[in-house]
C-alpha positions as CSV (number, residue, x, y, z in Angstrom):
1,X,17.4,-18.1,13.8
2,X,13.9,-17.2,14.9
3,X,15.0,-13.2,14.0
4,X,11.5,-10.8,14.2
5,X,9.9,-8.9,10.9
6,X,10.8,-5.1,11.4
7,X,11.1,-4.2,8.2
8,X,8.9,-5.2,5.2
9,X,9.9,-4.4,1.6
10,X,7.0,-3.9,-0.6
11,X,8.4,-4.0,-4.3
12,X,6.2,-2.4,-7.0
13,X,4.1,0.5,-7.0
14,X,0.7,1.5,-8.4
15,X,-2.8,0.3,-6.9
16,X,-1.3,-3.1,-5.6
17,X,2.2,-1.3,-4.0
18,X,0.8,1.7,-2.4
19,X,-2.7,0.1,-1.1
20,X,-0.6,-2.3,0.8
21,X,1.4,0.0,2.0
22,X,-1.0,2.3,3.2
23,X,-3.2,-0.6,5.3
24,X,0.1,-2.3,6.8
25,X,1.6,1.5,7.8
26,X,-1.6,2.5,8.9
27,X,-2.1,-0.6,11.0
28,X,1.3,-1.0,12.2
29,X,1.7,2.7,13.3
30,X,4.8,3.3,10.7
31,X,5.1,6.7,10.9
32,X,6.0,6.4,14.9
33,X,9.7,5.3,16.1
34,X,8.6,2.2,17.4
35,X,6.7,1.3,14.5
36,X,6.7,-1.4,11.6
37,X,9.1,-0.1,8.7
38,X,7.7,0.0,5.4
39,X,9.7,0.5,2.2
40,X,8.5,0.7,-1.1
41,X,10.6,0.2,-4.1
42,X,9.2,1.8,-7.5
43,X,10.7,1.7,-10.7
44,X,10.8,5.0,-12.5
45,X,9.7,3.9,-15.8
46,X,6.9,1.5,-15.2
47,X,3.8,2.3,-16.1
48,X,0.8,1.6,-14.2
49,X,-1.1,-1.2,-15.3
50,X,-5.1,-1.0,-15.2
51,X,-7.5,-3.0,-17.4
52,X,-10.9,-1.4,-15.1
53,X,-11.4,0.7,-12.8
54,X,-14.3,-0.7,-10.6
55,X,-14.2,-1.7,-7.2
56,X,-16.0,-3.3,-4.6
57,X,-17.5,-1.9,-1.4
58,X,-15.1,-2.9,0.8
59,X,-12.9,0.0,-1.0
60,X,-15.1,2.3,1.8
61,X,-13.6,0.8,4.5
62,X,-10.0,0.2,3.0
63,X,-9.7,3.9,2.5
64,X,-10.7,4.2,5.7
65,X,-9.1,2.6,7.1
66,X,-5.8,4.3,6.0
67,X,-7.0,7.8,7.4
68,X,-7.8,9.3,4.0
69,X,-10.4,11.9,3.2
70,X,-13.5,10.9,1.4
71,X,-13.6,14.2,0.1
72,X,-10.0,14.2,-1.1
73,X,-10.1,10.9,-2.3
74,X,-13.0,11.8,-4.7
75,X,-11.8,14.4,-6.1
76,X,-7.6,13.6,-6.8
77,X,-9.0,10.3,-8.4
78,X,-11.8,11.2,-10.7
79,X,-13.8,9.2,-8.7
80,X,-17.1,8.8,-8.7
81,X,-20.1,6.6,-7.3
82,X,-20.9,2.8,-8.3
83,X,-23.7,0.7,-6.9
84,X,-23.4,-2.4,-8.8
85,X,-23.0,-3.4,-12.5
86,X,-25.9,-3.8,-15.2
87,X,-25.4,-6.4,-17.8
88,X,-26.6,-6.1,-21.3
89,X,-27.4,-8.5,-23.8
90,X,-25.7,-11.7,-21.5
91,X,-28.8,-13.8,-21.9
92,X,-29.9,-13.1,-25.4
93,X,-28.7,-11.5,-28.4
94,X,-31.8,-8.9,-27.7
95,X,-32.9,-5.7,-27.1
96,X,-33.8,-5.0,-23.8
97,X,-32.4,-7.8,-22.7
98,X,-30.8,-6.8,-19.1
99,X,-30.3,-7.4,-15.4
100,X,-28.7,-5.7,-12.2
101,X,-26.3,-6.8,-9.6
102,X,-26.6,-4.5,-7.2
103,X,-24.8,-3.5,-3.7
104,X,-28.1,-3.6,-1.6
105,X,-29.1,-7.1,0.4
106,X,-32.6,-7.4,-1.2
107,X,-35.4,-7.3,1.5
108,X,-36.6,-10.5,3.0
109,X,-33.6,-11.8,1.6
110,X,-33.0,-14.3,4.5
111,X,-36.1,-14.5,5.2
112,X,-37.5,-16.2,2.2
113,X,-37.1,-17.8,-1.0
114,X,-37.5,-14.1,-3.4
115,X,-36.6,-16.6,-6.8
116,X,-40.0,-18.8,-6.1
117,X,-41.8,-15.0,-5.7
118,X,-40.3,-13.8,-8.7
119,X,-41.1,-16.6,-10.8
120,X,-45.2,-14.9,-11.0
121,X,-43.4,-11.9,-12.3
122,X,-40.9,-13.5,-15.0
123,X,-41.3,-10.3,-17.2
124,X,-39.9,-8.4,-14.8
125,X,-36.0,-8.5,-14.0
126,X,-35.0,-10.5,-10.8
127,X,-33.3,-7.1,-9.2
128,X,-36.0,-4.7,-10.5
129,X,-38.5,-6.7,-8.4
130,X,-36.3,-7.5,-5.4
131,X,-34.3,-4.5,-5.1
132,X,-35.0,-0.9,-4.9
133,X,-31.0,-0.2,-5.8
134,X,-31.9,-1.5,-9.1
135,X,-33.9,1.4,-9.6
136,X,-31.4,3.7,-8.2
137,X,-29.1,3.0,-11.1
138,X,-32.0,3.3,-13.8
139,X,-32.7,6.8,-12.4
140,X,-29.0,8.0,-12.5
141,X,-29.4,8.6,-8.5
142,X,-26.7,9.5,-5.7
143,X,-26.2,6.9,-3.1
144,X,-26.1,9.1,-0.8
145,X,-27.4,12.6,-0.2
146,X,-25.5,16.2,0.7
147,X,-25.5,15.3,4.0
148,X,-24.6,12.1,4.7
149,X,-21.1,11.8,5.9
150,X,-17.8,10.6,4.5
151,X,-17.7,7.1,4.0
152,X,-21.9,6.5,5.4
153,X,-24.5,5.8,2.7
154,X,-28.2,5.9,2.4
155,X,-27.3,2.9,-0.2
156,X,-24.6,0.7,-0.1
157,X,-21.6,2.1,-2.7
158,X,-18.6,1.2,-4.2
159,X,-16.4,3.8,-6.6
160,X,-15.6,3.5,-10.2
161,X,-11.9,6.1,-10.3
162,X,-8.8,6.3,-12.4
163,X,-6.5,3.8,-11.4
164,X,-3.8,5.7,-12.2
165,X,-4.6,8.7,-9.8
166,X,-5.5,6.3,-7.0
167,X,-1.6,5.2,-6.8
168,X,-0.3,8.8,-7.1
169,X,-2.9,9.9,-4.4
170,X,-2.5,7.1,-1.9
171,X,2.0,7.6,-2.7
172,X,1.7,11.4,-1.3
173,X,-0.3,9.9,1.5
174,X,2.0,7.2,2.8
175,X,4.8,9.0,2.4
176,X,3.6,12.5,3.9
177,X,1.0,10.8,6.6
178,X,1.9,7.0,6.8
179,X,5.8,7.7,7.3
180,X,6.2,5.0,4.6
181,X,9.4,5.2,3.1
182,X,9.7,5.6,-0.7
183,X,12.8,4.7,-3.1
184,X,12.2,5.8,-6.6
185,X,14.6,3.1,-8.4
186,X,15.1,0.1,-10.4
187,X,15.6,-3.5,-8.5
188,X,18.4,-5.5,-10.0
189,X,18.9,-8.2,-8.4
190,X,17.4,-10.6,-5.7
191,X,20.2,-10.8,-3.1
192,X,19.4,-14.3,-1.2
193,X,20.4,-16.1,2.5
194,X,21.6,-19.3,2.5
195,X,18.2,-20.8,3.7
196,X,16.3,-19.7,0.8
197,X,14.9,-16.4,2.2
198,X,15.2,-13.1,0.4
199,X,17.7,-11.1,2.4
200,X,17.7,-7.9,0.4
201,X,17.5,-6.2,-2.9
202,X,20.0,-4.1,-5.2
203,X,18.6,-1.2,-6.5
204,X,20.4,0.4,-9.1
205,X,20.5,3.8,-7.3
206,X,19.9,3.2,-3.8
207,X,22.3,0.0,-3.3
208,X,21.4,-2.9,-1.3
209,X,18.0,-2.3,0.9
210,X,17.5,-5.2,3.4
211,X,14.0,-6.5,5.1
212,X,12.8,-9.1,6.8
213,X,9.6,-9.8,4.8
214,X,9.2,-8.8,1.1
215,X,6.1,-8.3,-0.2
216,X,5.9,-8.4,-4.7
217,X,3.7,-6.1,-6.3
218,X,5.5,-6.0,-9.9
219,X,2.1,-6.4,-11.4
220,X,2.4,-9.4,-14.5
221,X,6.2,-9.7,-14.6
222,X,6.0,-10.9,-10.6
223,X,9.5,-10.2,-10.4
224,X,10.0,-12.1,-6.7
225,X,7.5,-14.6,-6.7
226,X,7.6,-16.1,-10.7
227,X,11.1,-14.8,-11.8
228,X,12.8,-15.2,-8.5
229,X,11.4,-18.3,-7.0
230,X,9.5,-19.7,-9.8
231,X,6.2,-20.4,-7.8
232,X,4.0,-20.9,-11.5
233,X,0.9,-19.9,-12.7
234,X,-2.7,-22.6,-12.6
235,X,-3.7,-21.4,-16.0
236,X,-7.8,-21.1,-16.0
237,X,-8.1,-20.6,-19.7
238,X,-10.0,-23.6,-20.1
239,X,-12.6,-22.1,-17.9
240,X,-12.3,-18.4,-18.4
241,X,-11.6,-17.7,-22.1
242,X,-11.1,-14.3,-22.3
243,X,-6.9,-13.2,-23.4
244,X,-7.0,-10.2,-24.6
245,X,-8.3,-6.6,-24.0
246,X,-8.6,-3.3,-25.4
247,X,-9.2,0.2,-23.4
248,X,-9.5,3.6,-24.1
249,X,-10.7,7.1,-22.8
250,X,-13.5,8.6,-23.8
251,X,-14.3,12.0,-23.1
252,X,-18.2,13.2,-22.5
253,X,-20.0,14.6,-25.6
254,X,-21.9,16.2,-23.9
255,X,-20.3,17.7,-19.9
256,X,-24.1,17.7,-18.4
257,X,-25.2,14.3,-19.0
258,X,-25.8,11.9,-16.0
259,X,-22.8,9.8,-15.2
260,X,-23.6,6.2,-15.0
261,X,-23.7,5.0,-11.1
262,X,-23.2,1.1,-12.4
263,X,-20.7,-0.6,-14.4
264,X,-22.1,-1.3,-17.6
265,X,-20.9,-4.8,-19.0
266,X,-22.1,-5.3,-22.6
267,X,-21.8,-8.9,-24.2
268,X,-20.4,-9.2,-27.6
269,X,-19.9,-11.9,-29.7
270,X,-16.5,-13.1,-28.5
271,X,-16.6,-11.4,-24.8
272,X,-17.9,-8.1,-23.2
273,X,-17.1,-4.2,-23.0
274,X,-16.9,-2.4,-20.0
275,X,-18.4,1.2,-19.7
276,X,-17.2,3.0,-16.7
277,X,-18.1,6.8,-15.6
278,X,-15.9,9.0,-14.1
279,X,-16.5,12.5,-13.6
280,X,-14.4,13.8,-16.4
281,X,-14.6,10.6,-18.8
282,X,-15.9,7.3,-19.4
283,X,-13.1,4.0,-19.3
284,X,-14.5,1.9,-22.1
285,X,-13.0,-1.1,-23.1
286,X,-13.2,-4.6,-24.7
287,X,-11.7,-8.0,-23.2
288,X,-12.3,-11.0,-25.9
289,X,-11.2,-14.4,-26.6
290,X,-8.2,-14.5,-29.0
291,X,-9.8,-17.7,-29.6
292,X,-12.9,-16.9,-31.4
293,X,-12.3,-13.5,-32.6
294,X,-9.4,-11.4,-34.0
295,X,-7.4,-8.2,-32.5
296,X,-9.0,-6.2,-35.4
297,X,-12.7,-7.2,-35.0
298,X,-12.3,-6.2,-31.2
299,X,-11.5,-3.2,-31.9
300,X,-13.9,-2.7,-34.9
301,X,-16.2,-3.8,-32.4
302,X,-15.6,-1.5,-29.3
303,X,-15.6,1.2,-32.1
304,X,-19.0,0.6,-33.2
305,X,-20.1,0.7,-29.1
306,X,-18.6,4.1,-28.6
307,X,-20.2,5.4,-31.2
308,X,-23.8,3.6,-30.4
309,X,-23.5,4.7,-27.1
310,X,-23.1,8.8,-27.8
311,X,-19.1,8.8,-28.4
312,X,-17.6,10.7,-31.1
313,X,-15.1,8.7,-33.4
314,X,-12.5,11.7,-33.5
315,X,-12.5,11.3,-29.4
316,X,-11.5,7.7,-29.1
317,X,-8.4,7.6,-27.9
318,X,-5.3,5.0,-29.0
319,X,-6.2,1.3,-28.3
320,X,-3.9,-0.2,-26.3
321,X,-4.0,-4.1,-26.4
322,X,-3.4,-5.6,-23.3
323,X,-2.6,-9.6,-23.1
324,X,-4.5,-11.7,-20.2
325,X,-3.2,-14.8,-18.8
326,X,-6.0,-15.5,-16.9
327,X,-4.7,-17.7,-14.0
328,X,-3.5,-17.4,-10.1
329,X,-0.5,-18.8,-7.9
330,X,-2.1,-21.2,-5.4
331,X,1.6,-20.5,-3.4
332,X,1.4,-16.7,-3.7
333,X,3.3,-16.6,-0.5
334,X,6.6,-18.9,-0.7
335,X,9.1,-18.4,2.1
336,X,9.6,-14.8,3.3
337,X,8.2,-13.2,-0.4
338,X,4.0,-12.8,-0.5
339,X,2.5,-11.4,-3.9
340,X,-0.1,-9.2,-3.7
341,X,-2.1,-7.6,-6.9
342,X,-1.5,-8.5,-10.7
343,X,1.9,-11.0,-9.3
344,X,-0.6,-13.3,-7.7
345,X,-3.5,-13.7,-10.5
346,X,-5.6,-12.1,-12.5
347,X,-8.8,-13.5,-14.5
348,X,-10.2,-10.9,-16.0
349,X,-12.0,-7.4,-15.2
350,X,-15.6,-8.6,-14.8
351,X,-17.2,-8.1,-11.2
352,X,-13.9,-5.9,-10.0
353,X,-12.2,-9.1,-8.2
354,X,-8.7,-7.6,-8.7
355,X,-8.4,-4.6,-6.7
356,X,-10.7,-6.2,-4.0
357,X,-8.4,-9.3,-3.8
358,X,-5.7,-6.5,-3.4
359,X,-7.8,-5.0,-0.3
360,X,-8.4,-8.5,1.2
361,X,-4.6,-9.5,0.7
362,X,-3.1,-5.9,2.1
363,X,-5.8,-6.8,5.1
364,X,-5.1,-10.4,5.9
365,X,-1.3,-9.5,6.0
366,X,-1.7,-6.8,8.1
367,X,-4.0,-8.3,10.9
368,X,-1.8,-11.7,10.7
369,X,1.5,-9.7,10.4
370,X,4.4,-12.6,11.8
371,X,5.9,-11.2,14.9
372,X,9.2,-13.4,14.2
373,X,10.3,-15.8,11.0
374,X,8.8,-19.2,12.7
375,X,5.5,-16.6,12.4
376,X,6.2,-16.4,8.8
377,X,5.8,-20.2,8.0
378,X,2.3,-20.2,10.3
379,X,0.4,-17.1,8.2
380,X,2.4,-18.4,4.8
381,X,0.1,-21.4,5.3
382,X,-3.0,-20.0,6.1
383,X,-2.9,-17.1,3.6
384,X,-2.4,-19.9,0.8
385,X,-5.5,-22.1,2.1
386,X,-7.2,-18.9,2.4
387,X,-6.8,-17.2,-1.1
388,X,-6.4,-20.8,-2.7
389,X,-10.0,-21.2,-1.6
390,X,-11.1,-16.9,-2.7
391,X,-9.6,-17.7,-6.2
392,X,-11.6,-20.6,-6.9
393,X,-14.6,-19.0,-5.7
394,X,-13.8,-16.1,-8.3
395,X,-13.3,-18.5,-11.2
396,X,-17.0,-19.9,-10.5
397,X,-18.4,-16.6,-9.8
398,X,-17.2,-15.3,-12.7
399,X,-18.0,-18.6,-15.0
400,X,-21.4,-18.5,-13.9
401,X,-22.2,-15.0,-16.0
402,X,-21.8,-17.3,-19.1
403,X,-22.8,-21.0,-18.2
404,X,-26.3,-20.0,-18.8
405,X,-26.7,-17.6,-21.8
406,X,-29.0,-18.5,-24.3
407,X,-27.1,-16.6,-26.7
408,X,-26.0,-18.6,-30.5
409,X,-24.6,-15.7,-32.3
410,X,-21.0,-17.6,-31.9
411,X,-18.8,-20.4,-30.9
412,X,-17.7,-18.2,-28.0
413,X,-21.2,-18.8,-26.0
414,X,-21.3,-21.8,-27.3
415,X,-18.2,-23.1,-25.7
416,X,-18.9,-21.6,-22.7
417,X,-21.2,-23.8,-21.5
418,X,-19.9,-26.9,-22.9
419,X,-19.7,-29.0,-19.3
420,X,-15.7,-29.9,-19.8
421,X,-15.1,-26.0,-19.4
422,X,-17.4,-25.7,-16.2
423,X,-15.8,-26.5,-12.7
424,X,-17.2,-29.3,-10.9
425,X,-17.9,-27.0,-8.4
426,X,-20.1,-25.0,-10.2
427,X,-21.8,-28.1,-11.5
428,X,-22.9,-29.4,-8.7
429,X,-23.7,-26.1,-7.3
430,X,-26.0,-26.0,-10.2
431,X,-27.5,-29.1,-9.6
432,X,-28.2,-28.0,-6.2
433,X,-29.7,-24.7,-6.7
434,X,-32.6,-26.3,-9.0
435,X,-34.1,-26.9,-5.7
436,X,-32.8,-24.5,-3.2
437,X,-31.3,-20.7,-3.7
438,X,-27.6,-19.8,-3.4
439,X,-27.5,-19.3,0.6
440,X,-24.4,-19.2,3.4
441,X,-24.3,-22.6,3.3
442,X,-22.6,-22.9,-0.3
443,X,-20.3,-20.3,0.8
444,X,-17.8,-21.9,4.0
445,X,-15.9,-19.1,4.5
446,X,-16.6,-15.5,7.0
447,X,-15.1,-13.5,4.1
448,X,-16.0,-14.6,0.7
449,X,-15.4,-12.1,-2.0
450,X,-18.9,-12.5,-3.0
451,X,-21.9,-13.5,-0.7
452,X,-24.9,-16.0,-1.8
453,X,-27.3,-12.8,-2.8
454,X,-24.5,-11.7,-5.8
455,X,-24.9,-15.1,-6.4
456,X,-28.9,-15.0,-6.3
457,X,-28.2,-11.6,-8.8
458,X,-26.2,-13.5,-11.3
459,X,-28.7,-17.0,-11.2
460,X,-32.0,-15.5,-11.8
461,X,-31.0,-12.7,-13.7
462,X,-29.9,-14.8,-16.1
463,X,-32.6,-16.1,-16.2
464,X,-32.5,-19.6,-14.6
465,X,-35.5,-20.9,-13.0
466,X,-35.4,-23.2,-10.1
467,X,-38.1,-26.0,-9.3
468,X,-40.4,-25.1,-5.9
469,X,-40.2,-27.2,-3.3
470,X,-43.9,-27.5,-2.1
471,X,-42.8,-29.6,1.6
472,X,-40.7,-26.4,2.3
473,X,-42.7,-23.5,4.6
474,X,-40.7,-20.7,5.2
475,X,-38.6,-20.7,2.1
476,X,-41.0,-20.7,-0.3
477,X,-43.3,-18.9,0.5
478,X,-44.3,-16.4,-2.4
479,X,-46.8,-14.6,0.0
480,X,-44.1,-13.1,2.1
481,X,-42.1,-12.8,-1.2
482,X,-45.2,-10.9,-2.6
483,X,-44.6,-8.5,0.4
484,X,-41.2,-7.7,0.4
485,X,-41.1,-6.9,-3.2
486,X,-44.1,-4.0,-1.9
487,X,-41.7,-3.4,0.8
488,X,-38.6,-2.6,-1.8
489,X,-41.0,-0.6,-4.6
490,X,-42.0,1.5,-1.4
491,X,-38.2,2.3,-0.7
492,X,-37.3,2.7,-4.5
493,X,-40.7,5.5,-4.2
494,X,-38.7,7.0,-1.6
495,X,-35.6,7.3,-2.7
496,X,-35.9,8.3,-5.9
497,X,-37.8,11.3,-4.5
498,X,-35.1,12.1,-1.7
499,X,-31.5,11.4,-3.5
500,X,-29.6,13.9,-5.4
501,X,-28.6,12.6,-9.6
502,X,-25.4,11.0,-9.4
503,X,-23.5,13.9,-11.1
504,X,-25.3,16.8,-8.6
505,X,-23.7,14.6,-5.8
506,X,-20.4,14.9,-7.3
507,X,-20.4,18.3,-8.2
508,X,-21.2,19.4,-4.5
509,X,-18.3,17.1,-3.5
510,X,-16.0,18.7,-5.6
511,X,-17.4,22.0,-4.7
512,X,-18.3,21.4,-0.8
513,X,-17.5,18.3,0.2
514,X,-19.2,15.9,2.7
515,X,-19.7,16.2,6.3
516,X,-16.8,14.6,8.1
517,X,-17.4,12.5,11.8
């Protein structure tokens, strides 16, 4: 029976549950009669599950498209400002070994070939030269100024915020604005028709709550789409080592000093440590290879970062390990069920890709939502070719931050660029880009997760350098090059002058707010 979707069940909570609520009851006008219904079951006693708390830009426009406040949003979720991420000892086991991947589109970035430019300036960092966010992030600057409205920018911005806060902020705003309906209660059984569908759930307290499309965000126990139906796991641990990872808070030595506007990702000697401000704290935390190191040297090892970096020993917080299966379901929708957050994949925290794969998930679904059940089958397919395709992109996005360090402190870099752990995507992408920079082309999709310039940020600030073509014109051509990066120190000169310090901005948001349209 072709019966039509009325009623979707969302099952899970947190910063998966309550995102995808809020787009598909924003977008679906579920707080009016004739609306979509939206239900979201949350268990009580499940904690929130967050590993980092970095996003993407395209958090601007999700929150924004939900009819939030800027303002409010800012200050319920300890949120505060990010323009890219900085990355610290990747290349070499040196000091002062860095590079940026910022939020900004370089200048003459379509123009011309920046790499063959930068290659007369190979003491400088790729983004210092090409970018004039770079700078922004050095200088501890705002991205935007008192003025500027909610959700505009003077540079492009993403947020760094407590993951934690973000679902109990966007709850009270479905429920009170959205008209999204909220059961507080544990699901206890899958209650199936005869055709395979799911036809309802049992909740403990609530009884039996029927819908017509069910959407899982149980986070890692993926209680619809793995325990239910069985739809497995593609393990990438051959590819992306890192299993395990430690977090913890760490609260601000000193309350005036300048809150970092970049994710800073530090390489150690079996994986990396996050450090993430927020206004009141910074999330610090270590994700490793159970491989090549131990629980206890991890932790020995994000100690001795705290404390390098201006924490205080007595301040760190308890260390909670948190186990990593990095991996995706290629099938993440199966029949009427779709997973969305941790119950679809997760690799691992580097670059954000896990709430911004939430935000591209809660988007498709809502601008494809199936009118009737035959409907269901046509988007099932399409949202599986389309995320199929976003998670391998991730897994060589995120491979190529290690397939060219130079670094021999361990057999962790070593074995991350052996060629059997490399995709043979990323190989011949490789290959290719000896002669030509990452562009569109390499990238078939309108939406990729990441474009060809992060890309460009990752390649040559890394440190790879890529052979000149001299028959080309217009792509190599390191006068206009030469020009452009005049054109970004000009804008850096600029800004730096104009913008607010990152923590100014925030206190006059949490004072005064920001202009709203």
């Amino acid at each position: 029976m072709n019966s039509p979707v009325r009623h979707v069940v969302i099952l899970g909570g947190g910063s998966a549950g309550w995102l995808t609520a809020a787009v598909l009851a924003a977008e679906h006008q579920t707080a009016l009669q004739t609306g979509l219904r939206v239900t979201l079951i949350e268990s009580p006693d499940v904690a929130t599950v967050g590993v980092g708390e970095g996003t993407w830009p395209t958090m601007r426009d999700t929150l924004r498209r939900t009819g939030v406040s800027e303002t409010d949003f800012i200050r319920e979720c300890d949120a505060a400002f990010k323009q890219g991420s900085k990355f610290v000892r990747w290349r070499e086991e040196v000091d002062g070994d860095y590079y940026h991947h910022p939020f900004v589109l370089p200048p003459g970035f379509l123009e011309t070939h920046l790499a063959a430019g930068w290659m007369a300036h190979r003491d400088v960092p790729f983004s210092m030269l090409t970018c004039f966010q770079a700078h922004l992030c050095e200088a501890g600057k705002s991205p935007k100024q008192f003025a500027t409205p909610e959700w505009a920018s003077v540079a492009n911005y993403a947020y760094h915020l407590d993951a934690a806060k973000l679902g109990v902020f966007m709850r009270r705003h479905c429920v009170e604005k959205l008209g999204v309906r909220h059961v507080a209660d544990h699901m206890v059984e899958v209650v199936a028709h005869e055709n395979g569908d799911i036809a309802a759930l049992r909740t403990r307290e609530h009884g039996v709550i029927e819908g017509d499309l069910f959407v899982d965000c149980s986070g890692m126990r993926a209680l619809l789409i793995g325990q239910h139906y069985g739809v497995e796991i593609e393990s990438q641990k051959n590819v992306l080592f890192n299993d395990r990872a430690i977090a913890t808070r760490v609260p601000y030595a000193d309350p005036g000093i300048e809150i970092a506007c970049q994710t800073i990702s530090t390489a150690q000697e079996a994986g990396w440590i996050w450090d993430i401000g927020l206004q009141s704290r910074r999330g610090i935390g270590h994700v490793y290879s159970s491989t090549h190191t131990t629980d206890d040297a991890a932790e020995a090892a994000l100690r001795r970062y705290i404390v390098a970096t201006g924490g205080r020993e007595q301040d760190i917080d308890t260390l909670p390990k948190i186990v990593i299966r990095p991996g995706f379901r290629r099938g993440a929708w199966h029949r009427n069920c779709v997973a969305i957050g941790l119950s679809s994949g997760f690799m691992e925290p580097l670059e954000a890709s896990s709430l911004v794969m939430v935000e591209l998930a809660a988007g498709m679904l809502a601008d494809q939502m199936p009118a009737t059940r035959t409907a269901v089958d046509i988007v099932a397919k399409r949202y599986n070719d389309t995320f199929g395709y976003r998670w391998d992109r991730i897994v060589d996005f995120l491979k190529l931050h290690y397939v060219l360090s130079r670094r021999e402190d361990s057999a962790y870099w070593h074995d991350n660029r052996r060629p059997e752990t490399i995709p043979d995507r990323l190989l011949d992408l490789l290959e290719f880009w000896r002669h030509q920079p990452p562009s569109r082309y390499d990238l078939s999709r309108v939406e990729e997760v990441f474009p060809s310039a992060s890309y460009q940020f990752i390649l040559y600030g890394m440190g790879f350098m890529p052979d000149v073509r001299p028959t080309t014109r217009r792509m190599d051509d390191v006068r206009r090059a030469e020009a452009y990066f005049h054109e970004s120190a000009d804008i850096a000169r600029k800004m730096l002058s104009a913008l607010p310090g990152h923590r100014e901005m925030l206190d006059h948001v949490m004072t005064r707010g920001m202009p709203r349209i």
